[in-house]
Backbone as a ProteinNet text record, in pm:
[ID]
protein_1_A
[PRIMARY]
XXXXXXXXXXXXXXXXXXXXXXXXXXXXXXXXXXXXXXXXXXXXXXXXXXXXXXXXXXXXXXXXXXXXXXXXXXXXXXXXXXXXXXXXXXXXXXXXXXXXXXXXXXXXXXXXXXXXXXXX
[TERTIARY]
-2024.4	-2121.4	-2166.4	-2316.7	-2330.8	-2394.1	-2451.5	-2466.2	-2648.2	-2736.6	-2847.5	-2893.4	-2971.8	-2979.5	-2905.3	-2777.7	-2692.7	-2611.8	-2649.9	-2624.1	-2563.4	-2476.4	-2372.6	-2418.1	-2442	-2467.7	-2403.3	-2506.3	-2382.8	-2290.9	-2197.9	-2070.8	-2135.3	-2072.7	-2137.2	-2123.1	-2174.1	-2154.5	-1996.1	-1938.3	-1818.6	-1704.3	-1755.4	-1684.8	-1667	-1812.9	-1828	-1771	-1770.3	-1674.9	-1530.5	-1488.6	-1339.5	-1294.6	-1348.4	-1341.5	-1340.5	-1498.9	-1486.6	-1356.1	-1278.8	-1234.3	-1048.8	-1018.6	-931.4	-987.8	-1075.7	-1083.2	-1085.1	-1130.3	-1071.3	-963.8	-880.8	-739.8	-677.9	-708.8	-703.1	-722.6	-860.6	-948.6	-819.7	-723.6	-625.3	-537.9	-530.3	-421.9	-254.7	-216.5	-95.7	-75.5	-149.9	-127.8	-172.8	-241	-305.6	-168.7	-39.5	8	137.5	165.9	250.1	236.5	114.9	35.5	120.8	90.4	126.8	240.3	363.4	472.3	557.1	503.1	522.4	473.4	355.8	303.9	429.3	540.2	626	742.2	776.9	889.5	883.5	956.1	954.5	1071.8	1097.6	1094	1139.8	1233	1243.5	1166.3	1153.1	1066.4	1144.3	1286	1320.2	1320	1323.3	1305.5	1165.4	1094.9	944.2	901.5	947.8	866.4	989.4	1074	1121.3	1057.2	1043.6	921.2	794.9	729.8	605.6	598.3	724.7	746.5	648.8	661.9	616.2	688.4	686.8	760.1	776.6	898.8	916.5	832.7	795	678	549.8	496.8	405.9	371.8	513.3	471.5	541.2	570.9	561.6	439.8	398	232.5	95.3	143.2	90	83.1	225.3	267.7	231.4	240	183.2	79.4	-33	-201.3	-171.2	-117	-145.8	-116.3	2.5	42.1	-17	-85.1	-196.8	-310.6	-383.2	-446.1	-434.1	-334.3	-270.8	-252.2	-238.4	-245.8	-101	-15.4	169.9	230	348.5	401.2	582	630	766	870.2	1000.7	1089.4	1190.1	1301.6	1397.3	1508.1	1596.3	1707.4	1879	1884.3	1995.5	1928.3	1975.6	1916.7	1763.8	1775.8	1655	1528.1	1401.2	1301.7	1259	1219.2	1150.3	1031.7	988.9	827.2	800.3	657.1	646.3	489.9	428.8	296.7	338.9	309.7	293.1	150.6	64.1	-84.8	-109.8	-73.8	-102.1	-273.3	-339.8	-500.1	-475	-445	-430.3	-326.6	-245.2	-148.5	-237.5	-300	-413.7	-524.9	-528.7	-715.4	-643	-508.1	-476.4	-434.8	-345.8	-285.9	-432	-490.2	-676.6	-684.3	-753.8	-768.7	-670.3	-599.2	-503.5	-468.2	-462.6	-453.4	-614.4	-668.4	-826.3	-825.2	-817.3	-825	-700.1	-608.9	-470.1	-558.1	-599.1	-626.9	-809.5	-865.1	-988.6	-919.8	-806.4	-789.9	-702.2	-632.4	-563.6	-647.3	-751.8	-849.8	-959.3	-972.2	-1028.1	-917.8	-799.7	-732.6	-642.6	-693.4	-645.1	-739.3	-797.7	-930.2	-874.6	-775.2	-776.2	-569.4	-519.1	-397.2	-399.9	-508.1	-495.7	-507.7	-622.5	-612.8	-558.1	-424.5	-271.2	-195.7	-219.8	-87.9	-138.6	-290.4	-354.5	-284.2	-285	-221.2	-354.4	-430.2	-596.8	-589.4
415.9	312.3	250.3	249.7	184.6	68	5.6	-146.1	-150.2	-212.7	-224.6	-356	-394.4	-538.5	-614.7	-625.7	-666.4	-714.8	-598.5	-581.1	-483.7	-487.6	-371.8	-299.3	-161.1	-88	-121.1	-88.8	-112	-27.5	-41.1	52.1	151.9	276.1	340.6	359.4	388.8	369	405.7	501.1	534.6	460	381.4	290.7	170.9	102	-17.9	25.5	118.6	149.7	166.4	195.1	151	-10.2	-62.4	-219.9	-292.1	-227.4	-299	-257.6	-143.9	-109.5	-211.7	-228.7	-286.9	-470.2	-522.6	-605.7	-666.1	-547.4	-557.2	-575.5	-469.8	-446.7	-671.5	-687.3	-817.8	-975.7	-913.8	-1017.5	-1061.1	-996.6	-1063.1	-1144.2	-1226.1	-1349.1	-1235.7	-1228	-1193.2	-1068.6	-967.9	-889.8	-953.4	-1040.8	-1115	-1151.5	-1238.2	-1317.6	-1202	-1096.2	-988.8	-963.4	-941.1	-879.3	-1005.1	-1135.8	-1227.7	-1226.6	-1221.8	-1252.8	-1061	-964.6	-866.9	-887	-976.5	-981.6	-1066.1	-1130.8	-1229.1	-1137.5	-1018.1	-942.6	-898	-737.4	-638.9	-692.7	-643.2	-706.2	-567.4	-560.8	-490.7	-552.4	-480.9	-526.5	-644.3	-675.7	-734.6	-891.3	-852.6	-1001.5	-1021.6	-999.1	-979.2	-1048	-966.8	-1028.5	-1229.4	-1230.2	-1366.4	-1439.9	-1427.9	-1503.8	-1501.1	-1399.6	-1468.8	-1512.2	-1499.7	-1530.9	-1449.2	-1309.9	-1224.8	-1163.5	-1052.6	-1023.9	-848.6	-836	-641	-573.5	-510.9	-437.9	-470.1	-604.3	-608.6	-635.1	-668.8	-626.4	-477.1	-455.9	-259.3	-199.9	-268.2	-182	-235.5	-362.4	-418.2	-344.3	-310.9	-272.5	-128	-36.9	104.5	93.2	-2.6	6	-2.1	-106.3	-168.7	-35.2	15.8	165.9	266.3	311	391.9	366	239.8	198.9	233.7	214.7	207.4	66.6	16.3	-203	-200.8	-148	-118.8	-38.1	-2.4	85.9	61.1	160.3	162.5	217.2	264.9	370.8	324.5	432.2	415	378.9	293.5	241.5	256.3	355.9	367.9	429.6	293.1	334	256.1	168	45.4	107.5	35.2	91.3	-38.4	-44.8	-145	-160.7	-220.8	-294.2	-322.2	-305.5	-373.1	-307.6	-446.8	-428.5	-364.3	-239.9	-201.2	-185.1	-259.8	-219.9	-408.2	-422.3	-602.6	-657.1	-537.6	-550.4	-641	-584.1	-635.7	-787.6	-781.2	-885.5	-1019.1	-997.3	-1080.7	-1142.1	-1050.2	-1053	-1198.4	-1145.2	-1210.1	-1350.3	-1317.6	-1502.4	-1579.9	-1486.8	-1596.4	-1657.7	-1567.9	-1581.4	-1772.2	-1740.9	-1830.8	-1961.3	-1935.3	-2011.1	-2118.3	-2051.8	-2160.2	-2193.4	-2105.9	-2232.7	-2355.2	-2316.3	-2426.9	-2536.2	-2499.3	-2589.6	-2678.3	-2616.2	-2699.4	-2718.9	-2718.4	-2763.1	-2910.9	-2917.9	-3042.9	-3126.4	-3065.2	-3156.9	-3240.5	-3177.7	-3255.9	-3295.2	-3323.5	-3373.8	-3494.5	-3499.1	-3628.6	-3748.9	-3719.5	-3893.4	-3923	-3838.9	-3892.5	-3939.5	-3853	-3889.4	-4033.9	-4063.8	-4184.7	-4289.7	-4252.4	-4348.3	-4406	-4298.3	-4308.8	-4418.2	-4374.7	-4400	-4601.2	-4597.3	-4767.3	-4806.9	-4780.3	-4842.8	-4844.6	-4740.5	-4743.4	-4656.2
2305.2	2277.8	2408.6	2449.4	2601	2560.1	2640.8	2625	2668.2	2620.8	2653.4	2643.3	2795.8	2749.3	2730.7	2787.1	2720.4	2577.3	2492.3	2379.1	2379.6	2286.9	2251.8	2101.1	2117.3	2020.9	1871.5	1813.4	1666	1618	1538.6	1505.3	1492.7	1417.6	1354.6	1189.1	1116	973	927.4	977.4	926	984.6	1109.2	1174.9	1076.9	1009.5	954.3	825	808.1	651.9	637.5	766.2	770.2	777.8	863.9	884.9	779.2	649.9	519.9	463.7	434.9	364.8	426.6	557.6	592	537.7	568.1	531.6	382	291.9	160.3	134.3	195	124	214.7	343.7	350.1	271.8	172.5	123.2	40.8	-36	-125.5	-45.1	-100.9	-76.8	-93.8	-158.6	-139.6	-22.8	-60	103.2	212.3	244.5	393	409.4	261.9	299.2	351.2	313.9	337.9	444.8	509.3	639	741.7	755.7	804.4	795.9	742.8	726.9	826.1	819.4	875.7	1006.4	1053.2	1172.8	1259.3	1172.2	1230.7	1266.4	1161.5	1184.5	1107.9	1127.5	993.8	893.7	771.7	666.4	557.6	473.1	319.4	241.8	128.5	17	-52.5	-95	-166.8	-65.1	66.9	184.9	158.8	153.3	155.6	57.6	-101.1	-241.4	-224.4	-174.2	-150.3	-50.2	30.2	146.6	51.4	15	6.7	-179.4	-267.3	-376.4	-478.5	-455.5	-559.6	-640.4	-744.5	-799.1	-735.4	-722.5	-646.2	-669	-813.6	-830.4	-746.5	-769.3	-706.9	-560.1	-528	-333.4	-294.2	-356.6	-350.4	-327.6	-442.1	-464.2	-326.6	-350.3	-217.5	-96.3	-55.3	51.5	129.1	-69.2	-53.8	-22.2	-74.3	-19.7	150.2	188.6	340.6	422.5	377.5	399.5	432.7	317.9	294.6	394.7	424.4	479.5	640.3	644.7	804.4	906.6	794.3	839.6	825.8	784.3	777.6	809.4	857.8	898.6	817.1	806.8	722.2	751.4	808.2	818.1	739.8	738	653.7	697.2	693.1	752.6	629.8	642.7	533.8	384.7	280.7	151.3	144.2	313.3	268.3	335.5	307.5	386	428.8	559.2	659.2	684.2	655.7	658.8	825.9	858.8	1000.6	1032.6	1100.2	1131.3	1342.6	1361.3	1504.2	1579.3	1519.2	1618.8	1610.5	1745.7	1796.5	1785.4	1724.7	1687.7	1590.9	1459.6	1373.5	1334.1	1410.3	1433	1484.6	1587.4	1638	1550.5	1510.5	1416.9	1315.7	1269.1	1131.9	1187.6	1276.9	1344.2	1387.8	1468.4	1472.8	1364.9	1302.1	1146.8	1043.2	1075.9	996.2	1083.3	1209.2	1318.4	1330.6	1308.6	1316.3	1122.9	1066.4	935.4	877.5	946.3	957	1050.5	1179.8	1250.3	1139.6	1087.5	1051.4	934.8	857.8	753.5	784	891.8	949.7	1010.1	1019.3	1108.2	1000.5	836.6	733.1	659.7	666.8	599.8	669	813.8	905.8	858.2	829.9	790.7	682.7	563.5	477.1	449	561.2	614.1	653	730.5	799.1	718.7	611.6	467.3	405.3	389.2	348.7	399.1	544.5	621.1	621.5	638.4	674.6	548.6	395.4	287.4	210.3	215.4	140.5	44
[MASK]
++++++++++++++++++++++++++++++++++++++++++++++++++++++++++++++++++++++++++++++++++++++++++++++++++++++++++++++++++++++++

């Protein structure tokens, strides 16, 4: 991709169709929240569905998509299998991600903290 004008070419279609397709499997709340909690340290399924309070089946199935996808990575450690995000792309993208809406969500909920705290 070269740069013109200082513009950078656009993806290419099969490029922008992977991105949608990772950002889907993201758009759910419970895998973003799987994704995040693997971005902290790898993880079994039964540590996993307890951190983020799901039920086994369904962070299995979770887990197989992210899998499949290539947003997870897994080996086997005995009888257990290990969860773990290894591409710091994605690790990044997601802590941004969560890191700026923690921060604008503390930042509309201080005016009304302070409300509190005056006795209003």
């Amino acid at each position: 991709m070269g740069e013109k004008a200082g513009r950078v070419d656009d993806p290419s279609a099969e490029v922008l169709a992977q991105a949608a397709a990772a950002f889907g499997l993201l758009a759910s709340s419970a895998r973003l929240h799987l994704v995040w909690a693997l971005a902290q340290g790898e993880s079994d399924v039964t540590n996993l569905a307890e951190r983020v309070g799901g039920a086994l089946p369904a962070v299995s199935q979770h887990l197989a998509k992210l899998k499949l996808a290539g947003l997870v990575r897994s080996r086997r450690e005995g009888r257990r299998q290990v969860y773990y995000v290894d591409d710091a792309d994605i690790v990044t993208v997601v802590r941004v991600m969560m890191g700026q809406l923690t921060a604008r969500s503390d930042r509309s909920a201080a005016p009304v903290r302070r409300l509190h705290e005056a006795g209003g």
